[in-house]
C-alpha positions as CSV (number, residue, x, y, z in Angstrom):
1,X,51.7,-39.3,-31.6
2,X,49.2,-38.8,-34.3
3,X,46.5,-40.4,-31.7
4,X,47.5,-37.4,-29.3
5,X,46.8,-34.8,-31.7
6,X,43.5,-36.3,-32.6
7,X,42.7,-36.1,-29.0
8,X,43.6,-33.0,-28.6
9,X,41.5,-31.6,-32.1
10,X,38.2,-33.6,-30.6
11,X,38.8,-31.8,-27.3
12,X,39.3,-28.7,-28.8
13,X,36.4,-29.2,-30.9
14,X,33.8,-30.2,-28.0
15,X,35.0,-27.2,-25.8
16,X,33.7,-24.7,-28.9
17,X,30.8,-26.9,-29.1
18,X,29.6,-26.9,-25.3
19,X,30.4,-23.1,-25.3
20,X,28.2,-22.5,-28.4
21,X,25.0,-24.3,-26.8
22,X,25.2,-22.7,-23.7
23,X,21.3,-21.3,-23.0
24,X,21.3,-17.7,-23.3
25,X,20.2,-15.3,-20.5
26,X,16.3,-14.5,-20.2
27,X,15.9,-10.8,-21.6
28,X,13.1,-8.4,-20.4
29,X,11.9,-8.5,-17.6
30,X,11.4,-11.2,-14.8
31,X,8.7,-11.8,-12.1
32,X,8.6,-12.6,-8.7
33,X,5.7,-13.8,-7.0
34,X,5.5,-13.2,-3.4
35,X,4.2,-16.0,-1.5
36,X,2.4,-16.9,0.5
37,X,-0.3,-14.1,-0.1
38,X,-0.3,-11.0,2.0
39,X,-3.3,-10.9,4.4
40,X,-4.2,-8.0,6.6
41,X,-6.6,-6.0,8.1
42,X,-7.8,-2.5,7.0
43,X,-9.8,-0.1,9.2
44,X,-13.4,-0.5,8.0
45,X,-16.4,1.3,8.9
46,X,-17.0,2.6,12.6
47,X,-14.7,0.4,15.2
48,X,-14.8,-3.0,13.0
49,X,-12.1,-4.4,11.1
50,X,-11.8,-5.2,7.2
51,X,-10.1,-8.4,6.2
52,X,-7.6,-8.1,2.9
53,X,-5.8,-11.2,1.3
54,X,-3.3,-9.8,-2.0
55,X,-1.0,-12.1,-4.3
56,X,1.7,-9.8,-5.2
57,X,4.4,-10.2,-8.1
58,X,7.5,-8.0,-8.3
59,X,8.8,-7.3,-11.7
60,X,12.5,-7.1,-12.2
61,X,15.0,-5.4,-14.6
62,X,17.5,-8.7,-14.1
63,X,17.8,-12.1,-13.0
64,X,20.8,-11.0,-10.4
65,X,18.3,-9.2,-9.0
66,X,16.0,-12.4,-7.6
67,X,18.3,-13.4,-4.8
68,X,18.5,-9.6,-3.5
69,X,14.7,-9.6,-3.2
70,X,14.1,-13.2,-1.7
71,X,17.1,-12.4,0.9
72,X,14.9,-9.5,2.2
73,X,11.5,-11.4,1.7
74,X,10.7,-10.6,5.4
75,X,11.4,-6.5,5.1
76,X,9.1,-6.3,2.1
77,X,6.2,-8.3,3.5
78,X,6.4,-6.5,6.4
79,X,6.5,-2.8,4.4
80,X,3.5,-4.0,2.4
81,X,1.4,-5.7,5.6
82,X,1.8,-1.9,6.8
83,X,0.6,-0.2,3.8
84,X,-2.5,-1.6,3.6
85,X,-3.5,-1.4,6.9
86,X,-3.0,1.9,7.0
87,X,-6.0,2.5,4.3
88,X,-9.3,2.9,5.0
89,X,-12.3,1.3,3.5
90,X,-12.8,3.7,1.2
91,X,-9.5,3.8,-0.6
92,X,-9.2,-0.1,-0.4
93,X,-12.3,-0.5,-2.3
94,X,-11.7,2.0,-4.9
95,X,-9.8,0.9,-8.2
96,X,-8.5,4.3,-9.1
97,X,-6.8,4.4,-5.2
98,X,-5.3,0.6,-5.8
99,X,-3.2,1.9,-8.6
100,X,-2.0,4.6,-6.3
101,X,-1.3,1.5,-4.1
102,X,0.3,-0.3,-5.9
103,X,2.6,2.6,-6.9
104,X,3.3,3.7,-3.8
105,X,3.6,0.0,-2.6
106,X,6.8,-0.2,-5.5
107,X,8.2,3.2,-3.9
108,X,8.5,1.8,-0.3
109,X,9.8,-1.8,-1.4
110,X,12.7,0.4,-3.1
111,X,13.2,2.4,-0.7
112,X,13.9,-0.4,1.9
113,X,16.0,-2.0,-0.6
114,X,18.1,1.4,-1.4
115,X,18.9,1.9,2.1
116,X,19.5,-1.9,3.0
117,X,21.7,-2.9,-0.6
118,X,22.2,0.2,-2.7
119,X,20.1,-1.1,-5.3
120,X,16.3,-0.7,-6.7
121,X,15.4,-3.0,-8.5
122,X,11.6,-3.1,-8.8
123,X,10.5,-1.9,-12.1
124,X,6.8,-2.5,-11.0
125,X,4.4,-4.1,-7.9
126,X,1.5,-5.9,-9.5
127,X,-1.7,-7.1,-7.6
128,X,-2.5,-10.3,-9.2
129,X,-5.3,-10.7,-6.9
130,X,-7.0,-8.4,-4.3
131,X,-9.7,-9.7,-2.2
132,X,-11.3,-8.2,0.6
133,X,-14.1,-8.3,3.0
């Protein structure tokens, strides 16, 4: 008997224990790098085509957020593959007009994911890297 209640104190005791080291949730926000890079043409000057490679990373408000974005990976490439080949040489070149981008790139990946999940959860699109040619 007094070997049961023993037991039954150490189990007690370890359940509080495991429950008190349990790793708490990442605050702030979280990134999500899109890979591989985006690459793309852009209309360049007179009938030739530009050549444009970007690394993109997402931020997030949450980490319940991550599967939402990878599950429509394909929609957002596709959204931002569009975007910038609709500019010109111009506006791709111009560091004023890639903040506008990247803005406007955050707007459309929300969008998409409004309509397609009810949620938004982009707080901001980052260009890591933007090369072109």
């Amino acid at each position: 008997m007094l070997r049961f209640v023993a037991l039954c104190i150490c189990l007690a005791t370890a359940g509080q224990l495991s429950a008190q080291q349990a790793p708490p949730a990442p605050e702030g926000p979280l990134y999500y790098t899109m890979t591989p890079d985006i690459i793309t043409n852009y209309q360049n000057s007179g009938q030739t085509l530009g050549y444009i490679r970007v690394s993109v990373d997402l931020m997030l408000e949450r980490t319940d957020q991550m599967p939402l974005v990878e599950q429509h990976m394909p929609l957002l490439r596709d959204a931002l593959n569009g975007l910038l080949a609709e500019k010109n040489q111009q506006e791709i070149r111009s560091l004023p007009v890639r903040s506008e981008l990247a803005a406007e790139g955050q707007r459309r990946l929300n969008d998409l994911l409004l309509q397609e999940t009810g949620q938004a959860p982009i707080r901001r699109l980052l260009f890591t890297n933007f090369l072109y040619q």
